[in-house]
FILOVEX-847742 format. One record per residue: residue in three letters; y, z, x of N, C-alpha, C, O in turn. Coordinates in nm, 3 decimals, padded with zeros to 5 digits. Layout:
N
<site "Ala",<Y,Z,X>,<Y,Z,X>,<Y,Z,X>,<Y,Z,X>>;
...
***
This chain:
117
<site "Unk",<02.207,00.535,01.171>,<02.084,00.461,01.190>,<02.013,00.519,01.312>,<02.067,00.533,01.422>>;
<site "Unk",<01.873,00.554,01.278>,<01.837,00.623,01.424>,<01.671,00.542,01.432>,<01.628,00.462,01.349>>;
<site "Unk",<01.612,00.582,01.533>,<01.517,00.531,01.555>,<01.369,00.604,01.537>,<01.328,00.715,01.571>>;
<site "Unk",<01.327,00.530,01.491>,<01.137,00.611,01.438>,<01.062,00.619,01.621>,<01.066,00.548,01.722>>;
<site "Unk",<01.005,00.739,01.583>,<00.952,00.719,01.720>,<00.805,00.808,01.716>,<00.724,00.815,01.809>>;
<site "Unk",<00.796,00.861,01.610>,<00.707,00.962,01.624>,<00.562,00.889,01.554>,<00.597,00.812,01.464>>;
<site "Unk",<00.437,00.892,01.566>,<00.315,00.797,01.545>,<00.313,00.824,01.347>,<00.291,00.736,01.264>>;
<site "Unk",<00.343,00.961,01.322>,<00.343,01.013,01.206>,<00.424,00.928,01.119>,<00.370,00.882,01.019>>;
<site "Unk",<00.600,00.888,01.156>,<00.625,00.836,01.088>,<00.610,00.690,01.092>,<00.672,00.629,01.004>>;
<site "Unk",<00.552,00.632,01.160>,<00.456,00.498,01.155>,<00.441,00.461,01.051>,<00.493,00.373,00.983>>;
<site "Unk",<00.279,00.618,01.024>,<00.207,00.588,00.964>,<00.232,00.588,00.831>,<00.149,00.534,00.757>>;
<site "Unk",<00.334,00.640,00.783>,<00.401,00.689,00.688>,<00.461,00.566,00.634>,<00.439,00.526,00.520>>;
<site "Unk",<00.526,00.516,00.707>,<00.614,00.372,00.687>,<00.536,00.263,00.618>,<00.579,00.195,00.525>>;
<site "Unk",<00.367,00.253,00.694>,<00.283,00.178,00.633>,<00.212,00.209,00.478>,<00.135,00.127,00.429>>;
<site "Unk",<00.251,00.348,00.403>,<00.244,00.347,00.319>,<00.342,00.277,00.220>,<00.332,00.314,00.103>>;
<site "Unk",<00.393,00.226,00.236>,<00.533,00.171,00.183>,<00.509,00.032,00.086>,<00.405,-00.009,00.036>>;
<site "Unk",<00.622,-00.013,00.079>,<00.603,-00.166,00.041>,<00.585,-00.246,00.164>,<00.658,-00.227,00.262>>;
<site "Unk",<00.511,-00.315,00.163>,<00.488,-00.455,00.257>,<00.534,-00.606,00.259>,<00.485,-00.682,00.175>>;
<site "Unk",<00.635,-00.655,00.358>,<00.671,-00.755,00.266>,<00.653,-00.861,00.414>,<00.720,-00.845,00.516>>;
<site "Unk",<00.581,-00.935,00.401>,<00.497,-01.050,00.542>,<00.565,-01.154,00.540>,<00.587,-01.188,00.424>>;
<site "Unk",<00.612,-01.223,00.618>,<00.688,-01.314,00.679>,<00.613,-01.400,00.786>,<00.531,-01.333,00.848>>;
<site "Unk",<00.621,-01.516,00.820>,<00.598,-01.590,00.931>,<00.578,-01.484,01.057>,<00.485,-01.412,01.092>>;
<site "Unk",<00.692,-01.507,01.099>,<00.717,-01.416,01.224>,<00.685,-01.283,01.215>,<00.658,-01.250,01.331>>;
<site "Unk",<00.671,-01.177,01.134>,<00.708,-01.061,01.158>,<00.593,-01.031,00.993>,<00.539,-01.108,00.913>>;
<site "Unk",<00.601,-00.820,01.012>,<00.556,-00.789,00.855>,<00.684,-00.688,00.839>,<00.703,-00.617,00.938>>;
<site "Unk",<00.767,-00.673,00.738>,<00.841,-00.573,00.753>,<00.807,-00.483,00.651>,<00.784,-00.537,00.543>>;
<site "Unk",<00.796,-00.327,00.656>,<00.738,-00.180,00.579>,<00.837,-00.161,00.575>,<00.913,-00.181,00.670>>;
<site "Unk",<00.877,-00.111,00.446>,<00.989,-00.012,00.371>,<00.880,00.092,00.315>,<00.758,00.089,00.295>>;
<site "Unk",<00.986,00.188,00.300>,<00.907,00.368,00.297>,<01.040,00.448,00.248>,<01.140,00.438,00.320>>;
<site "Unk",<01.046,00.515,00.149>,<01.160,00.623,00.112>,<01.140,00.786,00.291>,<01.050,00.869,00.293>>;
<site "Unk",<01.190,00.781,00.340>,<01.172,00.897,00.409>,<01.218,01.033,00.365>,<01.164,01.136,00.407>>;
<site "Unk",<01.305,01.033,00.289>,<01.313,01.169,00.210>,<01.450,01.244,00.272>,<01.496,01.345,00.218>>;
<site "Unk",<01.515,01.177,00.401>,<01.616,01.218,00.437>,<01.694,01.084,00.423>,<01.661,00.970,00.388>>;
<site "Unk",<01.812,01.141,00.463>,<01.975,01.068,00.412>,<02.041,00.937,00.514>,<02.148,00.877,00.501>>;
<site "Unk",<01.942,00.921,00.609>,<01.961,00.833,00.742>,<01.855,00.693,00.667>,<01.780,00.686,00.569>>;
<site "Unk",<01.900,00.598,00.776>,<01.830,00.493,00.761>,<01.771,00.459,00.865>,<01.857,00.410,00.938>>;
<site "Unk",<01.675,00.456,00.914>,<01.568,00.455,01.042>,<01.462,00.355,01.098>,<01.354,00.356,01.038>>;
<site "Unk",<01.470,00.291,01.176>,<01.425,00.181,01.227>,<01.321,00.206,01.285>,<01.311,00.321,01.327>>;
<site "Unk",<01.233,00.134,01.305>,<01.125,00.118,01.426>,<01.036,-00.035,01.404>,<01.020,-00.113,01.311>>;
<site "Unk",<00.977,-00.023,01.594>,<00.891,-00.204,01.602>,<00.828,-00.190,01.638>,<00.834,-00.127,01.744>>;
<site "Unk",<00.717,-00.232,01.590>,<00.562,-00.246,01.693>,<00.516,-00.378,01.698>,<00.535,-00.466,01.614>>;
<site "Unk",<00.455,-00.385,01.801>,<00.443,-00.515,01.870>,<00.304,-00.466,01.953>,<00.318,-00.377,02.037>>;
<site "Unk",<00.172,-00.522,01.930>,<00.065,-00.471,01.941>,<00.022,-00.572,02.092>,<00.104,-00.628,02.166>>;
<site "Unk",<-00.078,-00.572,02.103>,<-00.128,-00.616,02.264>,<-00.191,-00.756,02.223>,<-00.211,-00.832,02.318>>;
<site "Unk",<-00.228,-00.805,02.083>,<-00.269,-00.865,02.065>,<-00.202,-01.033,02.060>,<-00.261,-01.141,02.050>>;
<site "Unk",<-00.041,-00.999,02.073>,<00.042,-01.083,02.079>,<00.077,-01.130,02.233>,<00.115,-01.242,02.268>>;
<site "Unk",<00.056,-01.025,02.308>,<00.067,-01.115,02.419>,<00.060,-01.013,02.549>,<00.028,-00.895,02.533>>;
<site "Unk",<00.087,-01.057,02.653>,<00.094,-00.971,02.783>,<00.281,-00.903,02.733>,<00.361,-00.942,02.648>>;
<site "Unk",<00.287,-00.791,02.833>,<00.419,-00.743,02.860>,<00.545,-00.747,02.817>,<00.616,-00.687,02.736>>;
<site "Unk",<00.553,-00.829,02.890>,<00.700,-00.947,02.928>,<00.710,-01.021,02.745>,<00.800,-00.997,02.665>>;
<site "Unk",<00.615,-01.090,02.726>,<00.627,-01.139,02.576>,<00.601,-01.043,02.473>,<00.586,-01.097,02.363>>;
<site "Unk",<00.586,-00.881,02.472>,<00.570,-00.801,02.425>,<00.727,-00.786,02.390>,<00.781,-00.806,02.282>>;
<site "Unk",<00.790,-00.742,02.524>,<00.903,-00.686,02.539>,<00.990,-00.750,02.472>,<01.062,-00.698,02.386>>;
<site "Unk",<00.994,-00.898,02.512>,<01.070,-01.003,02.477>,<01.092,-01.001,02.324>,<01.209,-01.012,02.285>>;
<site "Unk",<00.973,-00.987,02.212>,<01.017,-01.018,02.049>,<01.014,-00.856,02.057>,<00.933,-00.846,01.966>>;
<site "Unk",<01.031,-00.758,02.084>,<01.071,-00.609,02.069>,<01.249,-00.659,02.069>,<01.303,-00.663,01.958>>;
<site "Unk",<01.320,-00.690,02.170>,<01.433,-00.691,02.234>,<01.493,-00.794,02.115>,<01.590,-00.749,02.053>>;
<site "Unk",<01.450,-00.910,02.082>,<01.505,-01.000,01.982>,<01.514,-00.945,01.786>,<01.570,-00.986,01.684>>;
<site "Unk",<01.413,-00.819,01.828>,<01.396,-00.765,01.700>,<01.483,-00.667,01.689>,<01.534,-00.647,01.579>>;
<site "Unk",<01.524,-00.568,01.826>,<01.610,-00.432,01.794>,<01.737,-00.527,01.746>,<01.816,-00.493,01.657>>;
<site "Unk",<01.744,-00.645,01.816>,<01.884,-00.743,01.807>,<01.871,-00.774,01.660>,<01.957,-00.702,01.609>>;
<site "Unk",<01.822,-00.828,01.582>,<01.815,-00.833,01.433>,<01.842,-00.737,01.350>,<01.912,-00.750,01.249>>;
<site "Unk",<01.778,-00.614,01.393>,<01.830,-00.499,01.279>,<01.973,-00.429,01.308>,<02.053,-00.388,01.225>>;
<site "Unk",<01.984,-00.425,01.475>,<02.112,-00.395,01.460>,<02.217,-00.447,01.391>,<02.314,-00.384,01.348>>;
<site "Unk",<02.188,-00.604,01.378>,<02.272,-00.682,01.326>,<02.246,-00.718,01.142>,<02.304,-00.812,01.088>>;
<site "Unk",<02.171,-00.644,01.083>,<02.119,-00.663,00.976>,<02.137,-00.529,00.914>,<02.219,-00.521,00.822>>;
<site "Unk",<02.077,-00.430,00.949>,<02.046,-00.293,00.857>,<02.201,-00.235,00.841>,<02.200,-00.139,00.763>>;
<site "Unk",<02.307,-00.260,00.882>,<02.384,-00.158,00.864>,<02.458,-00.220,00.723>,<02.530,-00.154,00.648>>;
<site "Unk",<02.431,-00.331,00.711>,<02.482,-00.383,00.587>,<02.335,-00.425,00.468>,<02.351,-00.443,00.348>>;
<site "Unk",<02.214,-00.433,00.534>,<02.169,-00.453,00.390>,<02.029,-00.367,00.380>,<01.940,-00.387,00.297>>;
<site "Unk",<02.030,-00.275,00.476>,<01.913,-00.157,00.464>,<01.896,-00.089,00.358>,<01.987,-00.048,00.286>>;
<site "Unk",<01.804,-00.076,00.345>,<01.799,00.032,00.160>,<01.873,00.197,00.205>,<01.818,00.265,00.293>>;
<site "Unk",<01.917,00.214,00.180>,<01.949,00.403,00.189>,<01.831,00.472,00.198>,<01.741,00.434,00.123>>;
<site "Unk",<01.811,00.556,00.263>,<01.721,00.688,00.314>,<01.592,00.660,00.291>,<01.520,00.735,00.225>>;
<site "Unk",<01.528,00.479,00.374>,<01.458,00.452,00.390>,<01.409,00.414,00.541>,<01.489,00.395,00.633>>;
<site "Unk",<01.294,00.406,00.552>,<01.215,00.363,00.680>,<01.211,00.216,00.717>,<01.109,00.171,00.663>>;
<site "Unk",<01.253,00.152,00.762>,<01.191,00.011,00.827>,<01.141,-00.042,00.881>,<01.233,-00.088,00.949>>;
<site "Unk",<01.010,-00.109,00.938>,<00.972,-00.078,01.031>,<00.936,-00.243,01.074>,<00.892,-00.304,00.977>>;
<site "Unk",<00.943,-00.300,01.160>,<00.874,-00.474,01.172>,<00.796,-00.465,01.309>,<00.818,-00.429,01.425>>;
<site "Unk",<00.676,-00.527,01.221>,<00.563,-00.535,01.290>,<00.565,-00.719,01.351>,<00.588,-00.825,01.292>>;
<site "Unk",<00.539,-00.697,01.452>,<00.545,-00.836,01.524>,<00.390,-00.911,01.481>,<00.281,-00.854,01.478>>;
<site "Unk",<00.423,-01.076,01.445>,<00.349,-01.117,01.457>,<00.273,-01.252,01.552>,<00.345,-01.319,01.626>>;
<site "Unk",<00.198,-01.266,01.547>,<00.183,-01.433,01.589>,<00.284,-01.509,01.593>,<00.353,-01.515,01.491>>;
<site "Unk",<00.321,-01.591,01.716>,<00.417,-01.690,01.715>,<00.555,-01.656,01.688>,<00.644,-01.742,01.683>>;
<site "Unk",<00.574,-01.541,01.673>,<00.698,-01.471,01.642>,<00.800,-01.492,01.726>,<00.918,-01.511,01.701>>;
<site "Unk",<00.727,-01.485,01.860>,<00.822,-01.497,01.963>,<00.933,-01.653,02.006>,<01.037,-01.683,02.064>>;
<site "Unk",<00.839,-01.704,01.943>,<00.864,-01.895,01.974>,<00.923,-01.935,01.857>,<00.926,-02.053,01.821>>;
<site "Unk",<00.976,-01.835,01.788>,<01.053,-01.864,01.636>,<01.172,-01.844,01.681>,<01.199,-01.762,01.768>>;
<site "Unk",<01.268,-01.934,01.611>,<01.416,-01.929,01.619>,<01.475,-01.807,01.593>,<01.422,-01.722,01.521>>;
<site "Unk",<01.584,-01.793,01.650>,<01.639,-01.645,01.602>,<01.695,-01.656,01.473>,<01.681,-01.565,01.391>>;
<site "Unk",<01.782,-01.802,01.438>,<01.829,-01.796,01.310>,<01.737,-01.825,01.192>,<01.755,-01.794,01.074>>;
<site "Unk",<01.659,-01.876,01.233>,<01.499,-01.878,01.143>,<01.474,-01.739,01.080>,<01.454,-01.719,00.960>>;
<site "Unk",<01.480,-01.626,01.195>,<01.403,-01.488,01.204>,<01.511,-01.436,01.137>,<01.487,-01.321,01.101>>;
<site "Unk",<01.614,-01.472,01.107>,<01.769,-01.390,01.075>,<01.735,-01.372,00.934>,<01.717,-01.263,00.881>>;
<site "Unk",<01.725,-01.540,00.849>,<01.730,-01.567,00.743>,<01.584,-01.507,00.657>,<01.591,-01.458,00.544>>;
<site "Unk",<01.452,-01.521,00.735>,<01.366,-01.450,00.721>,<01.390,-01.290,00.684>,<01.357,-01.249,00.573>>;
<site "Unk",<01.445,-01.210,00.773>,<01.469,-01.067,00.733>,<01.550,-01.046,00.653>,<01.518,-00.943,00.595>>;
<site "Unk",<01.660,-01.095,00.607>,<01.784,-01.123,00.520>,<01.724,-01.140,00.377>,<01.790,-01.089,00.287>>;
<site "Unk",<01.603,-01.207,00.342>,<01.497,-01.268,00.263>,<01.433,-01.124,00.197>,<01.442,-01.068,00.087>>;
<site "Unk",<01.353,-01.092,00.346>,<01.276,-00.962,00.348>,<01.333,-00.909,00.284>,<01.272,-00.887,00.179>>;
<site "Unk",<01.452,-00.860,00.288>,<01.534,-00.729,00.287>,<01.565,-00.752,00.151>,<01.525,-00.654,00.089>>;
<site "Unk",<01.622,-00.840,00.069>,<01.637,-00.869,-00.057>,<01.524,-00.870,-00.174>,<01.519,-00.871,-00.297>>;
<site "Unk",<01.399,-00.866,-00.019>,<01.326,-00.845,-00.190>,<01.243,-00.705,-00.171>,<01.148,-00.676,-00.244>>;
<site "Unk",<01.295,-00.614,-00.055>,<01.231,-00.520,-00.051>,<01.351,-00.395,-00.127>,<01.316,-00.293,-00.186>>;
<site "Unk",<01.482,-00.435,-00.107>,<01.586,-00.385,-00.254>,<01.518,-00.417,-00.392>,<01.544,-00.326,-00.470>>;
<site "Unk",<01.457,-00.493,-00.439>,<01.429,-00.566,-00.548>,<01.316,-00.504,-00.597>,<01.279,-00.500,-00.715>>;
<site "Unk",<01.258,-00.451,-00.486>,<01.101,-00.332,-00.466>,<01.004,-00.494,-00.501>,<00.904,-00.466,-00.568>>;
<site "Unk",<01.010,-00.583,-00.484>,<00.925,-00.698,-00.483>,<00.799,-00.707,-00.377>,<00.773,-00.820,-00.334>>;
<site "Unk",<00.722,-00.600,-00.333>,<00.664,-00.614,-00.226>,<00.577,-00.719,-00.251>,<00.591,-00.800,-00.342>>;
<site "Unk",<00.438,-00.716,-00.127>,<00.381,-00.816,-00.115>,<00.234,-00.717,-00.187>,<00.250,-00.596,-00.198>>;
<site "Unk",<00.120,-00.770,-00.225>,<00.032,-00.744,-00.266>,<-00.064,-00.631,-00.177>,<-00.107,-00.664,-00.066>>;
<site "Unk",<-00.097,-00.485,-00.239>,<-00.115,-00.416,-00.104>,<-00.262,-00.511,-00.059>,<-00.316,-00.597,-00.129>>;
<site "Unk",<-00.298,-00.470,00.061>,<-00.425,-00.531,00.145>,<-00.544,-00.480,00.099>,<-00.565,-00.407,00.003>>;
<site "Unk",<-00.628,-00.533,00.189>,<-00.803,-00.499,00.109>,<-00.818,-00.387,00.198>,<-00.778,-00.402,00.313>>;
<site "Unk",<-00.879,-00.258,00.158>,<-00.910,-00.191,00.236>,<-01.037,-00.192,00.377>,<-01.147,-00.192,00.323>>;
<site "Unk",<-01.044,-00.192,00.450>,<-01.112,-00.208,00.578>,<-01.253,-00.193,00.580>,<-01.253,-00.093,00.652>>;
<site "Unk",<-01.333,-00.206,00.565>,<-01.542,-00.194,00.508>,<-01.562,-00.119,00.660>,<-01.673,-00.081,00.696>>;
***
């Protein structure tokens, strides 16, 4: 399991399935190699710093504890922080990604978005 870091594969990730949650949006993406690869963004719009940092830190804590048993194979993951995310339970957020993750195996995504005018 390694970590996304590069803007490219971001953007890449967001081509994917989309699957939106309360707390969080999580992107699945085939990457084309044999690893399973994580990454979080957490935008400015959620908060100062400190509460930036804070649902980053509760999120690496979820996938560590999640992807090694129910990650798709030689795919991208990526969870995008949302609103109120932070003030959500962790076992709330557990069962939420656990959710995610079952229906992004299932390829059940969410409806893609409207494009931007």
């Amino acid at each position: 399991m390694s970590v996304l870091t590069k803007r490219a594969d971001f953007l890449n990730a967001n081509r994917g399935m989309r699957i939106a949650r309360p707390g969080f949006v999580l992107l699945v993406n085939p990457n084309g190699a044999d690893a399973v690869r994580y990454g979080i963004t957490v935008t400015k719009k959620i908060g100062n710093a400190v509460v930036r940092n804070r649902m980053k830190r509760r999120f690496r804590e979820l996938l560590r504890e999640m992807l090694p048993t129910a990650a798709l194979p030689a795919h991208d993951h990526v969870l995008i922080g949302r609103e109120g995310g932070v003030e959500r339970d962790f076992g709330l957020l557990r069962e939420e990604l656990a959710k995610a993750l079952s229906r992004a195996a299932e390829g059940k995504g969410d409806p893609p978005r409207r494009p931007r005018k």
